[in-house]
C-alpha positions as CSV (number, residue, x, y, z in Angstrom):
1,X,-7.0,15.6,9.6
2,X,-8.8,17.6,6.9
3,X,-12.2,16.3,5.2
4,X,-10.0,16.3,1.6
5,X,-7.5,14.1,2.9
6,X,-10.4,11.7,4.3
7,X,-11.7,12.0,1.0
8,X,-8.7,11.6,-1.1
9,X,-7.8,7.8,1.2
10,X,-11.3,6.7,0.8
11,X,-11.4,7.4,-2.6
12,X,-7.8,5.4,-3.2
13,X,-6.3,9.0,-4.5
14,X,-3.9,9.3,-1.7
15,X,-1.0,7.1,-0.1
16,X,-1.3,5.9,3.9
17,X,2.0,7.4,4.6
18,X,3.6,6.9,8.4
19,X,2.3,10.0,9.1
20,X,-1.7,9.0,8.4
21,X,-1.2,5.9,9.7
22,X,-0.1,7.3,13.7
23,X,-3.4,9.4,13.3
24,X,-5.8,7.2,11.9
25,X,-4.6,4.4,14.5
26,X,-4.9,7.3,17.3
27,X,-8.4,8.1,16.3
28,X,-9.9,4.7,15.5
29,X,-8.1,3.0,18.4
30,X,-6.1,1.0,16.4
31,X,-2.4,0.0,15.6
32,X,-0.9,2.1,12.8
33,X,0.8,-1.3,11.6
34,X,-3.1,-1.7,10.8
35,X,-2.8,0.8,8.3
36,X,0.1,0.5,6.3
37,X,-1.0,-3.2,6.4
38,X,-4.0,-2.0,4.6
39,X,-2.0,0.0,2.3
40,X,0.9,-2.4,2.0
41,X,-1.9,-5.2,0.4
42,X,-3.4,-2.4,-1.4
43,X,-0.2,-1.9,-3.3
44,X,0.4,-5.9,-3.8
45,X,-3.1,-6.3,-5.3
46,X,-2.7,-3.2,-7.6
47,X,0.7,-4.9,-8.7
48,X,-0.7,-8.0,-9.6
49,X,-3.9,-7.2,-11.7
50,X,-1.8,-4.4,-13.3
51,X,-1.2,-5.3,-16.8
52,X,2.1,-3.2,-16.9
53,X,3.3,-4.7,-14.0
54,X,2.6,-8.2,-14.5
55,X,4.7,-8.4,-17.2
56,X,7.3,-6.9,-15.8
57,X,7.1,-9.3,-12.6
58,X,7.0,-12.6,-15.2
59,X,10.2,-11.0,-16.5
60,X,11.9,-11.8,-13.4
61,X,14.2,-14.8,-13.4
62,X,15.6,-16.1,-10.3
63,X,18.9,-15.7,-9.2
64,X,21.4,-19.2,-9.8
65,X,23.5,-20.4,-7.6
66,X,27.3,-18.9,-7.9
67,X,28.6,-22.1,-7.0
């Protein structure tokens, strides 16, 4: 894995893909599901202390019953 890429995750400008996460598990001895973990909870956290998308999830209704 290049130093840019490194520096790119650590520095939250670049996605754990799939791909990242099979290395990154491989060199730290880890599971990948470790990773996208990490990046799955990223994403959540950005979502809900993101103005934009706040208001787009308080939007949401849920869904009656058809019956």
């Amino acid at each position: 894995m290049q130093r840019k890429h490194v520096n790119e995750l650590c520095n939250d400008r670049r996605n754990v893909t799939a791909a990242t996460a099979l290395i990154l598990a491989r060199v730290f001895g880890n599971s990948p599901d470790f990773w996208l973990n990490v990046q799955r909870r990223t994403d959540l956290w950005e979502a809900m202390h993101s103005a934009r998308d706040r208001k787009r999830i308080e939007r949401a209704r849920p869904l009656t019953s058809a019956a």
